[in-house]
C-alpha positions in Angstrom: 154.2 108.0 28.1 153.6 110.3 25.5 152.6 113.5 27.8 155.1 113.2 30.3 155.1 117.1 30.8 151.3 117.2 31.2 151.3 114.4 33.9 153.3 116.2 35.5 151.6 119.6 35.9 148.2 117.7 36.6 149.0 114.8 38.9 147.0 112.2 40.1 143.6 111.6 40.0 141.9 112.0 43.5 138.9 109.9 44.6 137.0 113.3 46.0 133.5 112.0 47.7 130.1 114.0 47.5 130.6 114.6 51.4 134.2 116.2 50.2 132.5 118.6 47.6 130.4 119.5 50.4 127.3 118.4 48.2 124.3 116.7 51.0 124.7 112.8 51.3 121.7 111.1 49.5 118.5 110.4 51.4 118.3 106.4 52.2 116.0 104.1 49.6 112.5 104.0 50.6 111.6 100.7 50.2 107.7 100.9 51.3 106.4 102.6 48.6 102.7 103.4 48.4 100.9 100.9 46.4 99.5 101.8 43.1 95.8 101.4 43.0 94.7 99.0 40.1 93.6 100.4 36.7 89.9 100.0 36.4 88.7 97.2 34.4 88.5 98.1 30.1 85.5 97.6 29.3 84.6 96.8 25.5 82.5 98.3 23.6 80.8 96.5 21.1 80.4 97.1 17.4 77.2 96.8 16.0 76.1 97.3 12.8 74.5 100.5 13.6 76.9 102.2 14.9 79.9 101.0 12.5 76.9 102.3 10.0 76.6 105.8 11.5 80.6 105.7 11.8 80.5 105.1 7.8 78.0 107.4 6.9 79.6 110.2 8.9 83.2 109.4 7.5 81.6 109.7 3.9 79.6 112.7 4.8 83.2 114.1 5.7 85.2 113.3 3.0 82.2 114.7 0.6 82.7 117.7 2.2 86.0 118.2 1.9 85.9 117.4 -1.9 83.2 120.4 -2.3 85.5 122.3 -0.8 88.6 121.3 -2.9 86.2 121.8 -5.9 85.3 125.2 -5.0 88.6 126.6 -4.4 89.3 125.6 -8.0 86.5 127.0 -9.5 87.2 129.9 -7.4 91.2 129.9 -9.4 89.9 129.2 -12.6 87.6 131.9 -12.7 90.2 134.3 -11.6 92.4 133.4 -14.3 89.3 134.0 -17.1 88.8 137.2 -15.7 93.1 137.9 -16.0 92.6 136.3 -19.8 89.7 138.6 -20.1 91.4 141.8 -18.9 94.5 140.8 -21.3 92.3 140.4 -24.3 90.6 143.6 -23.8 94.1 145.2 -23.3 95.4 143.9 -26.2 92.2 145.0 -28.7 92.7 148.3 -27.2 96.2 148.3 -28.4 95.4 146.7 -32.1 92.9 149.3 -32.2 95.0 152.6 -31.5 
């Protein structure tokens, strides 16, 4: 044993039941349970050219639109950054000239 001391202090385990902790016994199993109602039948709905088509043609129209707007947020960067390179240039002829 290599607590002896501690065994000592603490004892022996008791079996303590719920009804002991004074904890309400568990209601019995009910073993008629309400039956589920069956899922309604999938239907399937077919694919035809037209709408896998319109499917395509919005999916491009999408990404297109989303490319503008990548494009335009560059432009919109890179013609902030001419107009800091312009401000420096002008800054610096001001200085060659004085």
């Amino acid at each position: 044993m290599a607590f002896p001391k501690l065994n000592l202090h603490f004892g022996k385990k008791k079996d303590v039941t719920d009804y002991e902790k004074g904890l309400p016994p568990l209601p019995p199993l009910d073993r008629n349970l309400p039956s589920m109602e069956p899922l309604p039948a999938f239907t399937r709905r077919e694919v035809t050219m037209e709408s896998a088509n319109a499917d395509n043609v919005k999916s491009k129209i999408d990404l297109m639109t989303t490319q503008l707007d990548n494009l335009n947020i560059k432009y919109e960067t890179l013609n902030q950054k001419i107009e800091q390179i312009q401000k420096m240039i002008t800054e610096i002829y001001r200085m060659a000239k004085s």
